[in-house]
C-alpha positions in Angstrom: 43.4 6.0 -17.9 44.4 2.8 -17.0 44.4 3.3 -13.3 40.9 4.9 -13.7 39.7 1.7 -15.2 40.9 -0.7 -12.6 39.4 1.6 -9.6 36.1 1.6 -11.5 36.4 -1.9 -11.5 36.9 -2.4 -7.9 34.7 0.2 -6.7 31.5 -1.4 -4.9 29.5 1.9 -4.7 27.7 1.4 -7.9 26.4 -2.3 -7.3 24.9 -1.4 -3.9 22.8 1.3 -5.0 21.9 -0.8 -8.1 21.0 -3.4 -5.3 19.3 -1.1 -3.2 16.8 -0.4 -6.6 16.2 -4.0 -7.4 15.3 -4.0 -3.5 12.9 -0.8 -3.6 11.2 -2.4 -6.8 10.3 -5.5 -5.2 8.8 -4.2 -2.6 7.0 -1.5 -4.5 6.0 -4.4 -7.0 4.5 -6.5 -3.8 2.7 -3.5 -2.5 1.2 -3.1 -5.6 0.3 -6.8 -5.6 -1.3 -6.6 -2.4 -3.3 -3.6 -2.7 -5.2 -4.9 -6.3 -5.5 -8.5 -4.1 -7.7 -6.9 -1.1 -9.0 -3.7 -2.6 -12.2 -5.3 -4.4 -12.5 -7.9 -1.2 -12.6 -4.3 0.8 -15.0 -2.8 -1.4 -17.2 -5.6 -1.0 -17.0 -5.2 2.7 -18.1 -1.4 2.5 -20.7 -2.0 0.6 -22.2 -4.9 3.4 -21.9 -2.6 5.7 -23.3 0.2 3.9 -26.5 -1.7 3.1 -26.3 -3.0 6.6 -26.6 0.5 8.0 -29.3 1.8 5.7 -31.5 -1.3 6.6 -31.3 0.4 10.7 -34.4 2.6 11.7 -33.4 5.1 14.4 -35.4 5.8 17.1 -36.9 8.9 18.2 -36.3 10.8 21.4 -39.3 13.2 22.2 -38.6 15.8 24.6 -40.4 15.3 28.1 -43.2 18.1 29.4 -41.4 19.6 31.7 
């Protein structure tokens, strides 16, 4: 039991996937962060654009007498 204890001890596995989390997280975390930061500026955008669009009159191509 003993022996089990010290190679527990000195085994490095666990910490690098617990590092490997904390890493994924973050990121996650900052994705998460970014998308609520730009996603009403983007909205706002669309809708610009939308009015933008509507405002446009098209124009009319009548066939030619042939």
């Amino acid at each position: 039991m003993l022996k089990f204890i010290k190679t527990f001890r000195k085994d490095e596995d666990g910490a690098v996937t617990v590092d490997w989390v904390v890493l994924t997280a973050a990121v996650v975390g900052l994705a998460i962060a970014a998308y609520g930061g730009i996603s009403g500026q983007a909205l706002d955008l669309i809708g610009t654009a939308a009015t933008a669009v509507d405002g446009q009159e098209t124009a009319t191509i009548e066939a030619a007498d042939d």
